[in-house]
C-alpha positions as CSV (number, residue, x, y, z in Angstrom):
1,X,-106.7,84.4,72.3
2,X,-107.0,88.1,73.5
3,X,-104.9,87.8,77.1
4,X,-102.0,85.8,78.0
5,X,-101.4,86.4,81.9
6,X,-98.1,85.4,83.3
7,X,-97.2,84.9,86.5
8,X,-93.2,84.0,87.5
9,X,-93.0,81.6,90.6
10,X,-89.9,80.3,92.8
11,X,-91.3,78.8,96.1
12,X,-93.9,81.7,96.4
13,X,-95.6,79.7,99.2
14,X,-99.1,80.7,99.1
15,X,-99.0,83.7,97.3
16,X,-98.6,82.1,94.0
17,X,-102.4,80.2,94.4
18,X,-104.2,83.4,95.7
19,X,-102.6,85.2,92.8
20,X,-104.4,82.8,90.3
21,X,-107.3,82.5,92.4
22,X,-107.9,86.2,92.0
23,X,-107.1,85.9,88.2
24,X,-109.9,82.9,87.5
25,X,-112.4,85.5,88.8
26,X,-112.4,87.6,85.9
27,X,-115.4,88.1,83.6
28,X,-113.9,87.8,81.0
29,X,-113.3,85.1,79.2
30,X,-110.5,84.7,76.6
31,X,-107.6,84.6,78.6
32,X,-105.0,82.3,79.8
33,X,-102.9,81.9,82.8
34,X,-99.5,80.5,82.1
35,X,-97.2,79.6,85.1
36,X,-93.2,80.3,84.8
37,X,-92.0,77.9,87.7
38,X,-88.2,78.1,88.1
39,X,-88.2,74.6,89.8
40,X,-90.1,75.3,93.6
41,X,-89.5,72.9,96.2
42,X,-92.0,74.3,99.0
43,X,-95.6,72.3,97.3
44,X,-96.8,76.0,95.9
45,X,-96.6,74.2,92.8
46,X,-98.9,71.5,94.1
47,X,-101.7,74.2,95.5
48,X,-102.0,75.6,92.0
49,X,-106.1,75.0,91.5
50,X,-107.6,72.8,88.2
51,X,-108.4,74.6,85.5
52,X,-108.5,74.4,81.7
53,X,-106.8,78.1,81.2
54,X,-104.0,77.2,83.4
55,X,-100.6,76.3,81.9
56,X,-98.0,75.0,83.6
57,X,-94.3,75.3,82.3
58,X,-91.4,74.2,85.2
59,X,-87.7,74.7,84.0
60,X,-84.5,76.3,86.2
61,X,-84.0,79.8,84.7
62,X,-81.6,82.7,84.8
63,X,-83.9,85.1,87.2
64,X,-86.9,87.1,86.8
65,X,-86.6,88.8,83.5
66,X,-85.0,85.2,82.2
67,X,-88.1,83.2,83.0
68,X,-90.7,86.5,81.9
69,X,-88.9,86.3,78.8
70,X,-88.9,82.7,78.3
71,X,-93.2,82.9,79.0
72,X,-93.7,84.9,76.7
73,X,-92.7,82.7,74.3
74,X,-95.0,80.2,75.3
75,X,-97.7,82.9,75.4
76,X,-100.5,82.7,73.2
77,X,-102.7,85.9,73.9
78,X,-102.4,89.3,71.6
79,X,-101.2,90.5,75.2
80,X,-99.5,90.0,77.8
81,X,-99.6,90.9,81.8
82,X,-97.4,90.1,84.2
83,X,-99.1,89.5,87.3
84,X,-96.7,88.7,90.4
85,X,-96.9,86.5,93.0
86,X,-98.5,88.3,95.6
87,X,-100.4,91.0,93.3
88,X,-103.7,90.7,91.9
89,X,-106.4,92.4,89.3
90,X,-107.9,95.2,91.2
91,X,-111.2,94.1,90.0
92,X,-113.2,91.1,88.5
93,X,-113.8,93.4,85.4
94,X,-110.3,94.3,84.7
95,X,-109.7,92.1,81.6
96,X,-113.1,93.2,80.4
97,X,-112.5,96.7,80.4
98,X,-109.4,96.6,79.1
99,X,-110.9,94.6,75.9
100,X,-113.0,97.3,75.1
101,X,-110.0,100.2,74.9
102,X,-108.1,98.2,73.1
103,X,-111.0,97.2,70.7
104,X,-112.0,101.1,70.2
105,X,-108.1,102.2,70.2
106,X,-106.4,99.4,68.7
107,X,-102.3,99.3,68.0
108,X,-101.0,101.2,70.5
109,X,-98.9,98.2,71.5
110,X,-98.8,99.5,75.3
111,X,-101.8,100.0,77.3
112,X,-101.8,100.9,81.1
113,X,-104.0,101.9,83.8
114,X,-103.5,102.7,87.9
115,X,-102.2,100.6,90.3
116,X,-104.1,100.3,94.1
117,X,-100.6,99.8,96.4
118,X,-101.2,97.9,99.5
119,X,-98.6,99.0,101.6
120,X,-100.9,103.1,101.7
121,X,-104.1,101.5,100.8
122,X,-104.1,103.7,98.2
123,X,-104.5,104.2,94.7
124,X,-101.2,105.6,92.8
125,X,-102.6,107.3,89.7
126,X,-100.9,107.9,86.2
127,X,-100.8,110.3,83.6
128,X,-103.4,110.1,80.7
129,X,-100.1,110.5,78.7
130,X,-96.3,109.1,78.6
131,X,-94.2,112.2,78.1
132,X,-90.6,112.4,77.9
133,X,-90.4,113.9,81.4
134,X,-92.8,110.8,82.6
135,X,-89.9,108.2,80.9
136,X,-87.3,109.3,83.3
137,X,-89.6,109.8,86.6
138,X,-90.8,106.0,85.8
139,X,-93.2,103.7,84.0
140,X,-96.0,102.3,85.0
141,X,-95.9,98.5,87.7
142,X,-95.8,96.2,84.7
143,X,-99.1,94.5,86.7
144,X,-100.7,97.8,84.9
145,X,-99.6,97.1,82.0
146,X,-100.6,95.1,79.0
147,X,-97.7,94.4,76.5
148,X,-98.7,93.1,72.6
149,X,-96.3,89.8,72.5
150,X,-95.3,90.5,69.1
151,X,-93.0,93.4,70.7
152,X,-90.9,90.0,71.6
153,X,-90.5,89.0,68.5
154,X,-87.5,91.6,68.1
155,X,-85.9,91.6,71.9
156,X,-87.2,90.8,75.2
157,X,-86.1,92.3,78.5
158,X,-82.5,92.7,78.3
159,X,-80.8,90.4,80.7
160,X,-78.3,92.8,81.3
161,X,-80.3,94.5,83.6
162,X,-81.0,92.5,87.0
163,X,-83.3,95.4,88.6
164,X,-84.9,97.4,85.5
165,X,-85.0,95.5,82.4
166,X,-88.5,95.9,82.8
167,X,-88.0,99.6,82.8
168,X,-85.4,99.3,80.0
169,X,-87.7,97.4,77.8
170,X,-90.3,100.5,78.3
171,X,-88.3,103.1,76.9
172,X,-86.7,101.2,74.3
173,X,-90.7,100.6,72.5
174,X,-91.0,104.7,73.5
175,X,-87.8,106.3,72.1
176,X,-86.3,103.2,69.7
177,X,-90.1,102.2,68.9
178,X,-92.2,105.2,68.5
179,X,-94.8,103.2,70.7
180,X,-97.5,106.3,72.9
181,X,-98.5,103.6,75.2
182,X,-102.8,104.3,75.8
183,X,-104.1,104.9,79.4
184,X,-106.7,102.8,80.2
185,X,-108.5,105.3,82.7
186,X,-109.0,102.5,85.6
187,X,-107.4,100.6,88.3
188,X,-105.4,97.6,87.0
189,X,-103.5,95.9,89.8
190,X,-103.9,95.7,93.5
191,X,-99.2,96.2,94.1
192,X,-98.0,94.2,96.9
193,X,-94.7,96.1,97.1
194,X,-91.2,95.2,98.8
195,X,-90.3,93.3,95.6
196,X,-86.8,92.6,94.3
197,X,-86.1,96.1,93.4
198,X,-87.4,97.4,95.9
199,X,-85.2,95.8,98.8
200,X,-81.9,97.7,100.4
201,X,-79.5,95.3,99.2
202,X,-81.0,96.1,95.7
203,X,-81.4,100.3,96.1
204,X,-77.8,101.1,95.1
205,X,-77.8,99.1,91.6
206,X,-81.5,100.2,90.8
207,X,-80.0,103.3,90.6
208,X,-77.3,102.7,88.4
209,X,-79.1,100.9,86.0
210,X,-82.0,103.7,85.9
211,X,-78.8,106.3,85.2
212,X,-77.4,103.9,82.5
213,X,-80.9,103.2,80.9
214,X,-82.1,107.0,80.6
215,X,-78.4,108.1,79.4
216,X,-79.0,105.3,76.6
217,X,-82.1,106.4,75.5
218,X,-82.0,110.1,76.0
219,X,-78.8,111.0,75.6
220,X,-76.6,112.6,78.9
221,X,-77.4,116.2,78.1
222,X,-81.8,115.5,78.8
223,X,-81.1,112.6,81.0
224,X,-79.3,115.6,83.1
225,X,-81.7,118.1,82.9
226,X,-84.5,115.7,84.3
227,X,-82.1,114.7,86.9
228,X,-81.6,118.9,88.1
229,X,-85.4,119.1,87.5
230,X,-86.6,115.8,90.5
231,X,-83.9,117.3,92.8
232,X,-85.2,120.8,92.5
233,X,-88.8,118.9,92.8
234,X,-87.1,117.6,95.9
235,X,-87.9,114.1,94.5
236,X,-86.5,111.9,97.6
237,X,-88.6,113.7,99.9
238,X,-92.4,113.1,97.7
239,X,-91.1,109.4,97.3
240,X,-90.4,109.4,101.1
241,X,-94.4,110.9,101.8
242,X,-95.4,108.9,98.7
243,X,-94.7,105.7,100.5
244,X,-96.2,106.6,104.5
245,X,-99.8,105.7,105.0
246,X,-100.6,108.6,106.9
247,X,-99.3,111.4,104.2
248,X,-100.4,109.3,101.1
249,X,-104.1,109.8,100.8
250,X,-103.5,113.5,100.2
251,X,-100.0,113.4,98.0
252,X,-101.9,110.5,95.9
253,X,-104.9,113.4,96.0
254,X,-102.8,116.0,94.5
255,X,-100.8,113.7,91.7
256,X,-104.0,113.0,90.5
257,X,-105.5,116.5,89.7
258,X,-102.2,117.1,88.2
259,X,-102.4,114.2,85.8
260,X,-105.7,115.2,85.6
């Protein structure tokens, strides 16, 4: 089986069955959906629609990264996607698409494309290449990603991490790894937003554990100079105009015939 799509559920409500209605729409075929359900009581679980690519697995976990972890070892596709609650494939052709780059560029364990973010109706582009400088800025929503599952066989997100093990898990394959992830060149994932990292109770850790994770991987001396470098870019403030609908059509503009 090519695909494995996971999607992680706790009492999504009806976010969970729009999510894997939207999935079920692709053209292509060889895929599976597998459901992570940490034990909801709210009848998402009941809403789920019939289908033969559709596993169910139902077990009290640890969190997020616990119960993405524990998926993937059910997971029977050459990749992976994690596709949240909420979120959805940008088109009915993603999978498709994303068969073919992988069939004419195969190995390069990571493959990733753009994201459309709801919240600016807008598409937030990425870099044809992961560079060093692109590792400490961010990585790519993991529902724009496609992860080989054999990368699990050594370590899965690290627990450790509540907010960025997802993030930690990226730079491990790039620096420990030697992985070049491969841009896909199209939109992946239509991003929700306002998800567990991103909320204000969440803010102050996220940024610890993105200084303890880039300090790990890059040493303090680089993991420094990026940090003078964004605040000299006056990184806040683009994040800040990233995020408002009316400025984000032209920053998003910009990014993109600089990546370009």
């Amino acid at each position: 089986m090519k695909f494995s799509v996971i999607t992680v559920t706790y009492n999504s409500g009806d976010k969970l069955k729009n999510t894997i209605e939207n999935v079920l729409e692709q053209t292509f075929d060889d895929y599976e959906i597998l459901i992570k359900d940490g034990g909801s009581t709210d009848g998402s679980i009941d809403s789920i629609p019939t289908d033969e690519k559709i596993r169910l697995y139902s077990q009290k976990d640890k969190g997020i990264y616990d119960a993405m972890n524990e998926a993937v070892k059910l997971a029977k596709g050459d990749y992976v996607c994690f596709m949240n609650c909420g979120d959805s494939f940008f088109d009915k052709d993603v999978l498709a698409n994303t068969n073919k780059v992988i069939d004419s560029e195969p190995n390069r364990k990571i493959y990733y494309g753009d994201a459309f973010f709801c919240l600016t109706g807008e598409v937030i582009s990425q870099p044809k290449e992961i560079t060093e400088s692109i590792c400490y800025r961010h990585m790519p929503n993991h529902q724009s990603c496609f992860f080989e599952r054999s990368m699990w066989d050594e370590k899965g997100f690290d627990l450790n991490y509540k907010i960025r093990a997802d993030y930690d898990f990226f730079l491990r394959q790039y620096f420990q790894n030697d992985v070049r992830p491969k841009y896909l060149g199209i939109t992946v994932a239509s991003y929700e937003g306002g998800g567990f990292s991103e909320t204000k109770a969440n803010r102050k850790r996220d940024k610890e554990e993105h200084r303890e994770i880039v300090v790990k991987y890059m040493g303090e001396k680089r993991a420094n100079h990026y940090r003078r470098i964004m605040r000299l870019t006056l990184q806040p403030l683009r994040t800040w105009i990233a995020q408002k609908s009316i400025f984000a059509g032209l920053y998003n503009s910009v990014k993109k015939a600089i990546y370009r």
